[in-house]
N, C-alpha and C positions, 0 to 999 in steps of 0.2 A: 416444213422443209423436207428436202428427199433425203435427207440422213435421220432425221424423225421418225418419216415414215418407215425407213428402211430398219428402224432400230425396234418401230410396235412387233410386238408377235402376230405372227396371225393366227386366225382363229384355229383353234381345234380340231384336226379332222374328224375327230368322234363327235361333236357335237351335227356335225353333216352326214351322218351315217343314217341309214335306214333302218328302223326297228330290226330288234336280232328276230332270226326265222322262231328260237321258241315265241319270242312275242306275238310274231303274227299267226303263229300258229293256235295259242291262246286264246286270240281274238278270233279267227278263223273257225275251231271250237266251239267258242262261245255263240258265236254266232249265228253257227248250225243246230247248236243244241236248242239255242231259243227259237227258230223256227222249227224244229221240230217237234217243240211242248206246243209250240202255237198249232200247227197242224193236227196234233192229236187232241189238243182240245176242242177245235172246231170239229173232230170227228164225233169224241164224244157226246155234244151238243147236237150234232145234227142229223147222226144214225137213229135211223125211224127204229120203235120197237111195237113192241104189243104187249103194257104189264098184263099181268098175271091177275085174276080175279082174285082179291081175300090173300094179298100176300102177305110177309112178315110186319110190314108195316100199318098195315091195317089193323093186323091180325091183334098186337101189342101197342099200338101206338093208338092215339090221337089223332083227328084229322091236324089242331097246333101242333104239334110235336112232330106229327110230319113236315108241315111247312116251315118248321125250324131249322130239324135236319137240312131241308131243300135249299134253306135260305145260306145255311154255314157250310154246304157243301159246295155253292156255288162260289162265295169268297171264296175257299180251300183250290179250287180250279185256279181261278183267276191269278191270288198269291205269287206261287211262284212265276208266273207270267211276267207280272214288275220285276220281281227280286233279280232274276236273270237279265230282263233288260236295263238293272241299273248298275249291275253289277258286268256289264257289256261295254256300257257307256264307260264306265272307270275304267276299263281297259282299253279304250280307244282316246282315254283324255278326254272326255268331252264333260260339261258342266252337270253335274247332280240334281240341281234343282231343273234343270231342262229336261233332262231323263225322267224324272217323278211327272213333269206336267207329260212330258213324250207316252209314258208308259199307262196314263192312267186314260188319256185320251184314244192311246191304241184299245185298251179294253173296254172302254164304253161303245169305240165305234163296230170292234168286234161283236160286242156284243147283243149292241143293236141288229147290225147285220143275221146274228143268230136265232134272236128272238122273232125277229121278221119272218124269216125262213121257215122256223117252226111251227109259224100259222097254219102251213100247208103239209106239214111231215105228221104222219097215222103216229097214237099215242104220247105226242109232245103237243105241249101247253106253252104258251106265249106269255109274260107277266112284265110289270113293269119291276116288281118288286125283286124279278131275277137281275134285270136290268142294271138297278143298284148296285145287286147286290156283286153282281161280276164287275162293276166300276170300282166298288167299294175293295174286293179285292186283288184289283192290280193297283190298285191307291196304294194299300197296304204294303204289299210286296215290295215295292217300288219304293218308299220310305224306308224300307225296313234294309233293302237291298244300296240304297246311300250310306244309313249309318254305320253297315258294315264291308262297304266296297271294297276295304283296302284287304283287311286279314280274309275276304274270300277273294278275289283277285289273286292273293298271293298263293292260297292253296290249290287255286285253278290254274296256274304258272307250274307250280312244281309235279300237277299230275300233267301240264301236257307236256312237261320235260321228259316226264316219264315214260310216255308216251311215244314222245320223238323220237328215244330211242329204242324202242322195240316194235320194230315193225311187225312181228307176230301180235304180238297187242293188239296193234291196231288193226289187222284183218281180224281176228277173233270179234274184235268191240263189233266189227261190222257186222261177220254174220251173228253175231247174237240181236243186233238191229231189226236186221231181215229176217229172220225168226220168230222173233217177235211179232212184227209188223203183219207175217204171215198170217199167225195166229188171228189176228184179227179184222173181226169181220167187219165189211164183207170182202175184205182180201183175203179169200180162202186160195188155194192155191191147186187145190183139186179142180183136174180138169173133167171128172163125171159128173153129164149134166143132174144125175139123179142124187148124188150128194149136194151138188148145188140148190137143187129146189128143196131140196129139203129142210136146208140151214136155213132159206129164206119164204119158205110157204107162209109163216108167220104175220111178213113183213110184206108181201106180195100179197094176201088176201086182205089186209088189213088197210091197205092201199088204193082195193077195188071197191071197199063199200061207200 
């Protein structure tokens, strides 16, 4: 009846409200930071170099004990890859278990993609066994990044409260980014072409043989 209906409450304005700005700044955040470990891991993977003849690891290691290293340094990349996209996904609401299959298929194809590429790049090696083992961990991460989504979520909330409010902060964070990023190569920021060839003679001869 119209005196019924007139007498339900209606619903809640807050429940119709749009996440608060810290929220989506969080997510926003989060966001950016995981494409930005994505991007610097694909850099590190894909930056040609030139090792060093009789280095440290030869010099004291094993040829196994090197490819052990290789094998746990490549999980150690991958890792926090998952961890941040599941801990992405809980801050967007979206389901855990779809995040872990989401995350773990991003790093295989990433790193397929990588290992492909490195056929062609002077002093990088191609392996299936890298393969895994960068699968193996954003697997990890990515589980690891479910069963603690909530208590890091919530610490990732109150630094970018922190955040929100100090806009000095957040320029600093920036250029210390850009700084950073400067630092490395081959985003040198020197514009002498003779310091440029220099940094890169290595990499540049290594590439003509």
């Amino acid at each position: 009846s119209v005196g019924y209906d007139a007498a339900m409450p209606s619903e809640s304005p807050m429940l119709k409200m749009n996440p608060s700005p810290t929220s989506r700044y969080g997510v926003r955040g989060m966001r950016l930071l995981w494409f930005g470990y994505a991007l610097l891991t694909l850099w590190m993977l894909t930056y040609p170099f030139v090792p060093e003849a009789g280095g440290v690891e030869q010099a004291f290691l094993g040829e196994r004990e090197v490819h052990k290293i290789n094998t746990l340094s490549n999980v150690a990349v991958f890792f926090p890859l998952g961890l941040l996209g599941a801990v992405l996904a809980h801050l967007r609401g979206r389901s855990m278990a779809a995040a872990v299959v989401r995350m773990t298929l991003i790093a295989a194809l990433m790193s397929l993609a990588v290992e492909a590429f490195q056929i062609v790049l002077p002093g990088r090696t191609s392996s299936a066994i890298d393969l895994a083992a960068n699968t193996l961990g954003g697997l990890l991460g990515a589980l690891c990044g479910a069963a603690c989504a909530s208590p890091l979520a919530a610490r990732w909330q109150r630094l970018g409260q922190w955040f929100a409010s100090r806009p000095i902060a957040r320029a600093a964070l920036v250029v210390a980014v850009i700084v950073l990023a400067s630092r490395l190569a081959p985003f040198d920021l020197s514009m002498e072409p003779r310091t440029f060839h220099a940094a890169h003679s290595n990499v540049l001869d290594a590439g003509q043989r």
